[in-house]
PDB file of N, CA, C and O in Angstrom, chain B, residues numbered from 101:
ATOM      1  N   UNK B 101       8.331  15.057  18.557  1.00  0.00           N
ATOM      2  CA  UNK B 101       9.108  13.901  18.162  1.00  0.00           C
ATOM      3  C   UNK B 101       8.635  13.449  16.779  1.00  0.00           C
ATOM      4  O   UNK B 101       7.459  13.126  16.611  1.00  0.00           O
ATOM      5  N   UNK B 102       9.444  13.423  15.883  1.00  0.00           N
ATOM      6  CA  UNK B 102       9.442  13.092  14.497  1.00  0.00           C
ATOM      7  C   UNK B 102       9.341  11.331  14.428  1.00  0.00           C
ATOM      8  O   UNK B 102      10.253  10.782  15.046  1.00  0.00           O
ATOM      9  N   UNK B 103       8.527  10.570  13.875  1.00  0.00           N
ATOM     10  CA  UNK B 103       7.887   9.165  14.045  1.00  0.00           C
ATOM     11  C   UNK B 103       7.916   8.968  12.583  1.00  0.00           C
ATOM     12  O   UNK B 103       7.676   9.909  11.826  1.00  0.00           O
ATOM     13  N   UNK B 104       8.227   7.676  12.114  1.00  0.00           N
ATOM     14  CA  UNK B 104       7.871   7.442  10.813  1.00  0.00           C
ATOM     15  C   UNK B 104       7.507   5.636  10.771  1.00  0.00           C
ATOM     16  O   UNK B 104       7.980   4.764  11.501  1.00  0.00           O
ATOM     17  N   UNK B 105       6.543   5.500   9.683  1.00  0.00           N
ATOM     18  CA  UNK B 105       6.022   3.631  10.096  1.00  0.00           C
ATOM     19  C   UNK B 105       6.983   3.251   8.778  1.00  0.00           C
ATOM     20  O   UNK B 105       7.117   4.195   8.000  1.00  0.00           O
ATOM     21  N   UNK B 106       7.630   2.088   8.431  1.00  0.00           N
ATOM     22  CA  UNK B 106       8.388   1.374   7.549  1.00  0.00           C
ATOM     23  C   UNK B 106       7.159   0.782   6.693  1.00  0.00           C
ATOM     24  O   UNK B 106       6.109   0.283   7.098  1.00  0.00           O
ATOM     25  N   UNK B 107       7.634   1.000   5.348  1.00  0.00           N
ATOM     26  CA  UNK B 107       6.821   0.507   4.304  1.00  0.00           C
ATOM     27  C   UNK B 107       7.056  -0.999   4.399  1.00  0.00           C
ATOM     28  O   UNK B 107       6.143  -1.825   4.403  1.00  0.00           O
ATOM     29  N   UNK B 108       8.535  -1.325   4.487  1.00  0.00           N
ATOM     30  CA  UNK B 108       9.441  -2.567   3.994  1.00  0.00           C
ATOM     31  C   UNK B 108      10.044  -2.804   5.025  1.00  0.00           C
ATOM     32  O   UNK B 108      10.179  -1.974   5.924  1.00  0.00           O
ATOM     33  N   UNK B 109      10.548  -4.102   5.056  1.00  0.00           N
ATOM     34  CA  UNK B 109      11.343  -4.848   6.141  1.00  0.00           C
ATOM     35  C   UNK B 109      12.879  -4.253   6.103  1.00  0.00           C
ATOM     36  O   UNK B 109      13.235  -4.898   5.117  1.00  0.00           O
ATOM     37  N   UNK B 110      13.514  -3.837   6.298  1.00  0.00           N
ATOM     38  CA  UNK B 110      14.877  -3.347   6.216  1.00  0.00           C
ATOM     39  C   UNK B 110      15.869  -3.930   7.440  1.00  0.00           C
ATOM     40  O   UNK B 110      15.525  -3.630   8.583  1.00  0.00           O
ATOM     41  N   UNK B 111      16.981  -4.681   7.285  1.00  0.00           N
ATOM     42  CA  UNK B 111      17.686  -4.674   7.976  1.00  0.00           C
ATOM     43  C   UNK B 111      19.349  -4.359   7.886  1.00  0.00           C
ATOM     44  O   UNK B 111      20.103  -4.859   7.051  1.00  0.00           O
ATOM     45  N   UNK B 112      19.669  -3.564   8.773  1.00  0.00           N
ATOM     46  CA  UNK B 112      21.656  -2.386   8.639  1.00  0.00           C
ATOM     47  C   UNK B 112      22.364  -3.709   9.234  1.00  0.00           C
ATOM     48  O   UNK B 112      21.914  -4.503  10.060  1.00  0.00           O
ATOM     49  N   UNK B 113      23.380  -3.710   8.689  1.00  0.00           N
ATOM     50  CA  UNK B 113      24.145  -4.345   9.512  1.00  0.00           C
ATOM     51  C   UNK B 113      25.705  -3.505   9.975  1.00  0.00           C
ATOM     52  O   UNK B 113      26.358  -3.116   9.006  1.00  0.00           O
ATOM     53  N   UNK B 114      26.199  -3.272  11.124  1.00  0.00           N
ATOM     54  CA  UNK B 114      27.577  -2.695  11.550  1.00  0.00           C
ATOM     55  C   UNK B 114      28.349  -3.916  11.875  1.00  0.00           C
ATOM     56  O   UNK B 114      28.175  -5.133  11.931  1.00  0.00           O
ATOM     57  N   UNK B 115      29.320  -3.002  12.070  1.00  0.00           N
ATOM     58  CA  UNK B 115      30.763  -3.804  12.506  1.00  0.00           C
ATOM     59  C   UNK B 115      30.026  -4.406  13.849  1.00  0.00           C
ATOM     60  O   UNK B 115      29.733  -5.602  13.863  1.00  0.00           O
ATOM     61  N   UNK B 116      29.729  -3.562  14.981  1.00  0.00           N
ATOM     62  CA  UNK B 116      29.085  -3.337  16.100  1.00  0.00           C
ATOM     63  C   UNK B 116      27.571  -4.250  16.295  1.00  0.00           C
ATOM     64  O   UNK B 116      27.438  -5.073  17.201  1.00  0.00           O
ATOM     65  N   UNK B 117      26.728  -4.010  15.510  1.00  0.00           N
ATOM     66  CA  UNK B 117      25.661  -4.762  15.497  1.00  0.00           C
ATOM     67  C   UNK B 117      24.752  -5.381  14.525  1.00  0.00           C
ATOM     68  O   UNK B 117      25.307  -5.543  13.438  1.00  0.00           O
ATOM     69  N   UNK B 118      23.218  -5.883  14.578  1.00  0.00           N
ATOM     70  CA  UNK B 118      22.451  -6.011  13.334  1.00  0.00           C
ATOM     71  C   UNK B 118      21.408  -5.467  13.806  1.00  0.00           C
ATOM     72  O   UNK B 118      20.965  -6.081  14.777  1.00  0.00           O
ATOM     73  N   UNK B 119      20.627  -4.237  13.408  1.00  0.00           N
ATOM     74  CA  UNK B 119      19.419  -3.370  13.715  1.00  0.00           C
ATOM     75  C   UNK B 119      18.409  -3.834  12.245  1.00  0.00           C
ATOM     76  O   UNK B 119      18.377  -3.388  11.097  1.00  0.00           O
ATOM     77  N   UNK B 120      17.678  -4.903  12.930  1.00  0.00           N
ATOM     78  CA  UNK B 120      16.039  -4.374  11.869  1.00  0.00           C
ATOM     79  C   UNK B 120      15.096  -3.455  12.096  1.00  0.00           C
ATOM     80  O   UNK B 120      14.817  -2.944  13.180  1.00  0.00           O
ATOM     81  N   UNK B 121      14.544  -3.227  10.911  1.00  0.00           N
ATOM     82  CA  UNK B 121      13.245  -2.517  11.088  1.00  0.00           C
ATOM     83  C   UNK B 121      12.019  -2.824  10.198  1.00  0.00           C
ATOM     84  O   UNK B 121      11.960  -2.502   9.011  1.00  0.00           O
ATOM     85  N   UNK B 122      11.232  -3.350  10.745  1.00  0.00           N
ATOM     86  CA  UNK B 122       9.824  -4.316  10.412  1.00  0.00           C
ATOM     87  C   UNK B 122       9.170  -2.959   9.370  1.00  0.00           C
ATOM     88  O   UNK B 122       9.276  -1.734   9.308  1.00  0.00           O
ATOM     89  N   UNK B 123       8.607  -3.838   8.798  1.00  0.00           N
ATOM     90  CA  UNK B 123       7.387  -3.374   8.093  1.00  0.00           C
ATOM     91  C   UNK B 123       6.414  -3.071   8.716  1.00  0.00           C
ATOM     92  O   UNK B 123       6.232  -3.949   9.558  1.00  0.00           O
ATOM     93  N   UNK B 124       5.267  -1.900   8.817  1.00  0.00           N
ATOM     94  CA  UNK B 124       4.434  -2.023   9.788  1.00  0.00           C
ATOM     95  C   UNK B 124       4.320  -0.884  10.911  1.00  0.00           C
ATOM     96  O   UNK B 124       3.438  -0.057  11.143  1.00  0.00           O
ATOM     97  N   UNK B 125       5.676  -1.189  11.581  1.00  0.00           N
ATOM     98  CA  UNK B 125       6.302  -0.676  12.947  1.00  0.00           C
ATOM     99  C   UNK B 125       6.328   0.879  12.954  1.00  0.00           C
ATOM    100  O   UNK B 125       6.203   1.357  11.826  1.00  0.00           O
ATOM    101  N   UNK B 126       6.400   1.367  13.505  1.00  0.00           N
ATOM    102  CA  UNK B 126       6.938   2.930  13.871  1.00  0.00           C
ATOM    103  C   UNK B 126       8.422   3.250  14.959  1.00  0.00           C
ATOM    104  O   UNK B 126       8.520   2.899  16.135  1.00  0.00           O
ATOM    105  N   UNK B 127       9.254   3.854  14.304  1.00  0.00           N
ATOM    106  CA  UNK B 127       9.994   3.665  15.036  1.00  0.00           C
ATOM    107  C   UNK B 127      10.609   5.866  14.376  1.00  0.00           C
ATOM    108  O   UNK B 127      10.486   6.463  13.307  1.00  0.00           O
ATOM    109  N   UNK B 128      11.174   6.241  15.674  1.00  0.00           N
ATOM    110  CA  UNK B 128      11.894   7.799  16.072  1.00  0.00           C
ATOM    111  C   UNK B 128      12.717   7.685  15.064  1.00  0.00           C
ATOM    112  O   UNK B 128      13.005   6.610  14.538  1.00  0.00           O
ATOM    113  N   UNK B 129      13.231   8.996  14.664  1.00  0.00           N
ATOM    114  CA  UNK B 129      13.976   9.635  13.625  1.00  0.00           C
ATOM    115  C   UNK B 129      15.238   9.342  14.555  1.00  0.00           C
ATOM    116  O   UNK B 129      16.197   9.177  13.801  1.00  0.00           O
ATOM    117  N   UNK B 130      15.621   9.213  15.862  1.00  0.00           N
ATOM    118  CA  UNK B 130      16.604   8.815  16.362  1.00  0.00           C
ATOM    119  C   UNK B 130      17.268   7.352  16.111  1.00  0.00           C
ATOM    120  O   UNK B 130      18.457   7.035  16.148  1.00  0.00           O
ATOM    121  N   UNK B 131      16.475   6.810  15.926  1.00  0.00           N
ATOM    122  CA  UNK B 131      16.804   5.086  15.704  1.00  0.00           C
ATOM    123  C   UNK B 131      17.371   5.083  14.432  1.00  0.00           C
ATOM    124  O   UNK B 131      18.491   4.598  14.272  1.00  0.00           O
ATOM    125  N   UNK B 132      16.794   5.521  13.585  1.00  0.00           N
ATOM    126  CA  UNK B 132      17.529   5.570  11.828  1.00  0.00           C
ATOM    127  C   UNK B 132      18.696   6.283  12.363  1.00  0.00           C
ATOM    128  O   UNK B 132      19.573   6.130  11.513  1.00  0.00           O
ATOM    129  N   UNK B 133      19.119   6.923  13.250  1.00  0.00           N
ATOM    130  CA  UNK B 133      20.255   7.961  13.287  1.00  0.00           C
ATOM    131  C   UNK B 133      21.242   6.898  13.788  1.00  0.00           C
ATOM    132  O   UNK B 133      22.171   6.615  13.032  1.00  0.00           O
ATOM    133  N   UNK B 134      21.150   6.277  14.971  1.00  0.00           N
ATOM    134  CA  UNK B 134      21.873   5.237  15.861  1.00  0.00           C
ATOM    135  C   UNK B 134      22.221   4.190  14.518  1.00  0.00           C
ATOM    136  O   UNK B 134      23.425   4.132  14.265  1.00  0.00           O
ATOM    137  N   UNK B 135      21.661   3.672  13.965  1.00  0.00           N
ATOM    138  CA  UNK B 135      21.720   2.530  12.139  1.00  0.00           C
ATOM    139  C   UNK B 135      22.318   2.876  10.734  1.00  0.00           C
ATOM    140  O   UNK B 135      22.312   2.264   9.666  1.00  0.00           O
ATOM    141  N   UNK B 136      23.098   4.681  11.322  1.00  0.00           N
ATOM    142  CA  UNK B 136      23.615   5.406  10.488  1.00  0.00           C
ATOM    143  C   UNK B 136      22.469   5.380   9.195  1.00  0.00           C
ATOM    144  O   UNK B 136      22.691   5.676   8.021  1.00  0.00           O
ATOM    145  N   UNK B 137      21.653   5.096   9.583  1.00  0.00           N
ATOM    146  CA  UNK B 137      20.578   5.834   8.221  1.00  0.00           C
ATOM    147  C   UNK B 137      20.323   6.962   7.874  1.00  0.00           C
ATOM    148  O   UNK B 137      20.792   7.769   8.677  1.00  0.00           O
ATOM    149  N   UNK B 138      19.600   7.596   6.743  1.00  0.00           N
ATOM    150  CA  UNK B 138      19.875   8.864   6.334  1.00  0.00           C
ATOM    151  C   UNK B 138      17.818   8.579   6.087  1.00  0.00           C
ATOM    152  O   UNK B 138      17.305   7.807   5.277  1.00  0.00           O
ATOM    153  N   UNK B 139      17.060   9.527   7.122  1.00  0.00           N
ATOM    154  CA  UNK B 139      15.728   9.232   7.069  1.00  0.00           C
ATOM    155  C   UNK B 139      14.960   9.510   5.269  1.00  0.00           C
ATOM    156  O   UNK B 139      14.244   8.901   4.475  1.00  0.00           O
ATOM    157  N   UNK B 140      15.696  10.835   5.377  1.00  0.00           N
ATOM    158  CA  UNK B 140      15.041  11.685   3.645  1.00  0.00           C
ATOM    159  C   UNK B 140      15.590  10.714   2.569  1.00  0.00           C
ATOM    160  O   UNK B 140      14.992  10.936   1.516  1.00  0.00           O
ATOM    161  N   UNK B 141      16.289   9.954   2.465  1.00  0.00           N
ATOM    162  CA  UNK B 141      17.138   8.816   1.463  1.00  0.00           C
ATOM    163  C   UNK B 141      15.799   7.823   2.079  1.00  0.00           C
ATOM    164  O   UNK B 141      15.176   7.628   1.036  1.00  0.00           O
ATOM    165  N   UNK B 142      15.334   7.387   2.744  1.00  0.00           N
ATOM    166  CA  UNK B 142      14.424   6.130   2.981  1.00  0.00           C
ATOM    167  C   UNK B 142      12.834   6.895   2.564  1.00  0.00           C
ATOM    168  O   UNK B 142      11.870   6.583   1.865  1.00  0.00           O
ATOM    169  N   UNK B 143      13.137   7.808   3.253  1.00  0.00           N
ATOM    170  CA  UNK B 143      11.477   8.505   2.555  1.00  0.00           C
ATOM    171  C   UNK B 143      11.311   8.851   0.990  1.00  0.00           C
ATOM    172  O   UNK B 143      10.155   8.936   0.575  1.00  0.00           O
ATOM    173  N   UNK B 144      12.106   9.007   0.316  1.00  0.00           N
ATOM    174  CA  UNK B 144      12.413   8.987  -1.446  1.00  0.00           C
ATOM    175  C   UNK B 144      12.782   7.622  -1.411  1.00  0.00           C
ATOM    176  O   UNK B 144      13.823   7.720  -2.061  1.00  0.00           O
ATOM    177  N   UNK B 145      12.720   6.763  -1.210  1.00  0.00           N
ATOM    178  CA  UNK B 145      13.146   4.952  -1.731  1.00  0.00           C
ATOM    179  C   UNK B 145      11.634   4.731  -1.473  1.00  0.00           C
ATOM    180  O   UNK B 145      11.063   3.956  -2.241  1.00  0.00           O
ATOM    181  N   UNK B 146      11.027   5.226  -0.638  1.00  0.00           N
ATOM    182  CA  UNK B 146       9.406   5.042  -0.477  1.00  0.00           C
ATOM    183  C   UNK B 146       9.419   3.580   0.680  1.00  0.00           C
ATOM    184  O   UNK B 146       8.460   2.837   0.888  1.00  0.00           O
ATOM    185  N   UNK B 147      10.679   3.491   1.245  1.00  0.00           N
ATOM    186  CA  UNK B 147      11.240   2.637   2.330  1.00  0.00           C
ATOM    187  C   UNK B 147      10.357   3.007   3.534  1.00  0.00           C
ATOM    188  O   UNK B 147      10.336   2.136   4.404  1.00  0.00           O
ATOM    189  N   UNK B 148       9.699   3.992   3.752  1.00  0.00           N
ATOM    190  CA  UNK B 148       9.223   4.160   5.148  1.00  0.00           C
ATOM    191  C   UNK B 148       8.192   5.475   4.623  1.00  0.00           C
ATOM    192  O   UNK B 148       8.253   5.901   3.470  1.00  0.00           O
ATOM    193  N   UNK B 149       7.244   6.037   5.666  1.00  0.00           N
ATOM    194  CA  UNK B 149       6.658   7.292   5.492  1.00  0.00           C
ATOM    195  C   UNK B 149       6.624   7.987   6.863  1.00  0.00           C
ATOM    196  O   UNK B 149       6.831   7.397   7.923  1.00  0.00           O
ATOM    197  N   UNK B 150       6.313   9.444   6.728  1.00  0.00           N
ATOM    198  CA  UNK B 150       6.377  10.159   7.980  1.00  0.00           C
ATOM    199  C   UNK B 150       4.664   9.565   8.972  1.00  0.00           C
ATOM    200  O   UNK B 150       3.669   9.048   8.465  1.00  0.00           O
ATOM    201  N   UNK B 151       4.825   9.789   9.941  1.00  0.00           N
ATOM    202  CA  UNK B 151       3.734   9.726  10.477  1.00  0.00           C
ATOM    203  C   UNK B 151       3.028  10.308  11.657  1.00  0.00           C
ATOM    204  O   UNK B 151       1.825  10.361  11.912  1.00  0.00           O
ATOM    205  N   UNK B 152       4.090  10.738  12.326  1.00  0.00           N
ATOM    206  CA  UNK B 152       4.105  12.102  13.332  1.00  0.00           C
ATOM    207  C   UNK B 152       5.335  13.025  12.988  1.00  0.00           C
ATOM    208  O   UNK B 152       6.458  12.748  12.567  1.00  0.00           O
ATOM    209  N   UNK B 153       4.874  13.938  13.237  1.00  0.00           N
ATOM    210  CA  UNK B 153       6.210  15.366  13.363  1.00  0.00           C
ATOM    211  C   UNK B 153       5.563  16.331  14.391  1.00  0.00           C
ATOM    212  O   UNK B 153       4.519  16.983  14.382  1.00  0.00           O
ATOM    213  N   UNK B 154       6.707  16.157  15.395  1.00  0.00           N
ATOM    214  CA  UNK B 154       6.400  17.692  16.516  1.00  0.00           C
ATOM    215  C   UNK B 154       7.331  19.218  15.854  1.00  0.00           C
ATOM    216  O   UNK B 154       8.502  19.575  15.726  1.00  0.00           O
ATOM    217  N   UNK B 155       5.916  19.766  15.565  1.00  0.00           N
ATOM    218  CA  UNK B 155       6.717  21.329  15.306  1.00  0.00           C
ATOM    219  C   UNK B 155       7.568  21.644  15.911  1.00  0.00           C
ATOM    220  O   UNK B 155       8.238  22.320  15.131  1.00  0.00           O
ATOM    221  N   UNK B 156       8.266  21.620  17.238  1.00  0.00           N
ATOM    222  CA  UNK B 156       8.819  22.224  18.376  1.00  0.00           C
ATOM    223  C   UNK B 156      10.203  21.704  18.194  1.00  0.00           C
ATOM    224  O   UNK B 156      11.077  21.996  19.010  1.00  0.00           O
ATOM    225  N   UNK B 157      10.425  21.006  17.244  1.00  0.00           N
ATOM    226  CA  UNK B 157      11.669  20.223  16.875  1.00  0.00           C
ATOM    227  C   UNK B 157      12.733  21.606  16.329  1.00  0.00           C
ATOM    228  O   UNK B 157      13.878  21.385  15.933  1.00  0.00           O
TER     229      UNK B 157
END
């Protein structure tokens, strides 16, 4: 499971909902997916960093 911690406070907003994501926190490469985020666009903004990756992916 691919994990990354947020540099910065970020919050998406949808039609559907409002998803934050704390500074600090660690949160699955799935959750940026569900917030229509694009993870490699936040990891070059220096918005977040990796912090686990399972090879088996």
């Amino acid at each position: 499971m691919t994990e990354y911690q947020m540099l910065k406070t970020i919050s998406v907003v949808t039609y559907e909902a409002q998803v934050n994501f704390f500074e600090q926190e660690i949160y699955k490469e799935s959750e940026f997916v569900d917030a229509f985020l694009d993870v490699q666009l936040l990891l070059k903004a220096g918005v977040c960093k990796l912090v686990v990756m399972d090879r088996n992916e």
